[in-house]
Every structure is written in C-alpha cells, then in structure tokens.
MIDREN-16298 format. One line per field, with one value per residue (C-alpha): residue number from 1; residue in three letters; chain; x, y, z. Coordinates in pm, 1 decimal. Layout:
i = [NUM ...]
aa = [ALA ...]
ch = [A ...]
u = [X ...]
v = [Y ...]
w = [Z ...]
END
This chain:
i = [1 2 3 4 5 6 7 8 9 10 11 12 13 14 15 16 17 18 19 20 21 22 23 24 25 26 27 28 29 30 31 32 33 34 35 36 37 38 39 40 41 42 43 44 45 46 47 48 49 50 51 52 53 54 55 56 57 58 59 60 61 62 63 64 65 66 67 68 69 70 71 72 73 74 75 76 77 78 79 80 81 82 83 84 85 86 87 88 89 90 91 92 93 94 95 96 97 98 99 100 101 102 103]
aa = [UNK UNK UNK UNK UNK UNK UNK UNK UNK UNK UNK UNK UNK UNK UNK UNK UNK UNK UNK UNK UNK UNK UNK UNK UNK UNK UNK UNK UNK UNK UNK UNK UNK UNK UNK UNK UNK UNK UNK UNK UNK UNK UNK UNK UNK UNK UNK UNK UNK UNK UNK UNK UNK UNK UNK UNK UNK UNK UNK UNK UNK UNK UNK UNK UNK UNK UNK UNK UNK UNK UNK UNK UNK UNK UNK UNK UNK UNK UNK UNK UNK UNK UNK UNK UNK UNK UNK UNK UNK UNK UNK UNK UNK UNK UNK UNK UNK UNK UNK UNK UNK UNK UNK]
ch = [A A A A A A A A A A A A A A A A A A A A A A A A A A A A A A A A A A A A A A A A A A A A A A A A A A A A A A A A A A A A A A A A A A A A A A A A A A A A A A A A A A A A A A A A A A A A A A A A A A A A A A A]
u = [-3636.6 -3335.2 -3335.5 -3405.9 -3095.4 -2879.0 -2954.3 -2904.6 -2522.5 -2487.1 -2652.6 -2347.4 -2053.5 -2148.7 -2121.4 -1750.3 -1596.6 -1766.4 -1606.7 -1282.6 -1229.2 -1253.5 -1021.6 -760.5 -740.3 -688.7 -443.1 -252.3 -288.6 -171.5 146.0 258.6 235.6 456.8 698.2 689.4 744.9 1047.6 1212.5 1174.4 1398.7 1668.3 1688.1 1746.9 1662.8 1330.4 1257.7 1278.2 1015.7 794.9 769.1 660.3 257.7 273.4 382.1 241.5 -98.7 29.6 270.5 -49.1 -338.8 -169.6 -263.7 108.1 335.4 222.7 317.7 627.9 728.5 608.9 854.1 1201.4 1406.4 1267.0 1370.3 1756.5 1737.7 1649.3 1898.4 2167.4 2074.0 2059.0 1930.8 1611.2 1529.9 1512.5 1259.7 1090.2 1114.9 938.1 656.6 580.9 563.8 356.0 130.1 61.5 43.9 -203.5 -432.1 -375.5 -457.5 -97.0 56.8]
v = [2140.0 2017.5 1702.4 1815.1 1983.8 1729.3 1500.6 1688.7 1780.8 1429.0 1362.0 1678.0 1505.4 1177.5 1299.8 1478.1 1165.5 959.3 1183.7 1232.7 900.3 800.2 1119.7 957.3 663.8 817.7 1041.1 739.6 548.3 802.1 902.8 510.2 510.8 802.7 628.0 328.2 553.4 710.5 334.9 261.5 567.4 528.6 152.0 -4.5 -354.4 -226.5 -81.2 -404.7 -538.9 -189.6 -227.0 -568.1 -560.3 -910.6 -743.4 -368.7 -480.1 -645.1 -362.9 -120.3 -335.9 -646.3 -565.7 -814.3 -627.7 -260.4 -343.3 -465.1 -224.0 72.5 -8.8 174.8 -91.5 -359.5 -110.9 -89.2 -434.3 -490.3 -212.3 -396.7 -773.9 -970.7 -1251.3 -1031.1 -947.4 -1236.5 -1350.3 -1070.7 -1136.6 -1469.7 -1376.2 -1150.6 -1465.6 -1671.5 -1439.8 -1391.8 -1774.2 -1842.7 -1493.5 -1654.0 -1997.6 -2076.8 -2422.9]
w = [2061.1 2245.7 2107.5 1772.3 1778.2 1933.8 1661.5 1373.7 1539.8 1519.2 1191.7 1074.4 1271.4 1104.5 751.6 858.6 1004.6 728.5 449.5 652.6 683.7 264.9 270.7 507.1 343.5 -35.1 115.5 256.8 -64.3 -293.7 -22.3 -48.2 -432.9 -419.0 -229.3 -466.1 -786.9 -591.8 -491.1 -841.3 -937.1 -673.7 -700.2 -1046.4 -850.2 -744.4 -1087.4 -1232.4 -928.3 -948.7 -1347.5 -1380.2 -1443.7 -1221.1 -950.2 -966.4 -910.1 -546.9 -432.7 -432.2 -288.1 -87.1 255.3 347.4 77.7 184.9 571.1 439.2 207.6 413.2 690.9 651.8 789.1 565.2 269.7 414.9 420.3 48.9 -58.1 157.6 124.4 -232.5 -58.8 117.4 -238.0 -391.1 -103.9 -169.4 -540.7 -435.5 -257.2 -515.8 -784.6 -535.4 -480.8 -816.9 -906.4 -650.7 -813.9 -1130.0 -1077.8 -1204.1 -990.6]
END
C-alpha cells in the first residue's frame, strides 16, 4: 500500500514540475517581449530595428539575439555607441540572409 502511494506522489509531482516548467518559460517569453515593445518606445533607433518584419522574427526566437539583448549593459552600449548598433544592425541582416537563402 506503501508503494502504491509513493508512486502516485510522484506520478502528482511530475505533472506540477512538467506544467510549471511550460509556465516558466511563457512567463519568461512574454516578460522579454515586453521589454522589446518598451526599447522600441524609448529608442527611435531601436524602433526602426524592432519594426522591421526581417528582424522581429529574430529578436523573439534567436537563442544569440535574446542573450544579447536581455543583458543591460549590452543595451547602454547600443544607446551610447553608433558603431555597436550598426553591428548589431548587421547581425541582424546576416542572420536573416542565411534563413532566407539570400548570398
């Protein structure tokens, strides 16, 4: 009876960190997309980056972009530095030539 009960604690514990988990992870997505509409309202130079349909598609699901974007410094950086921009500017472009098949 024991055992019986043991496993159907773990069978319930399994479905809660399964579910928490998706959770997490849409919670996360959904605070970094808030983050991107706000850039795009404080920064007329990120607008222009954030509105592009090339380049939306990449700031939400590029595993690279999102670690750079989501780190604060990086964002002085761009607000401070025309020349971090327009590398940023770049990878953005290459990234979506190589997607696209464009050389």
């Amino acid at each position: 009876m024991g055992m019986l009960i043991e496993i159907v604690f773990e069978f319930i514990a399994d479905l809660f960190i399964a579910d928490g988990n998706g959770k997490w992870e849409k919670l996360k997505q959904t605070k970094y997309e808030r983050k991107l509409r706000k850039w795009a309202k404080e920064y007329e130079w990120f607008e222009h980056l954030y509105k592009d349909s090339r380049f939306t598609w990449f700031m939400n699901n590029d595993w690279d972009i999102r670690n750079l974007l989501r780190k604060k410094a990086f964002i002085r950086n761009l607000d401070l530095n025309l020349e971090a921009r327009r590398q940023l500017e770049g990878m953005l472009i290459d990234k979506y030539k190589r997607s696209s098949g464009i050389k």
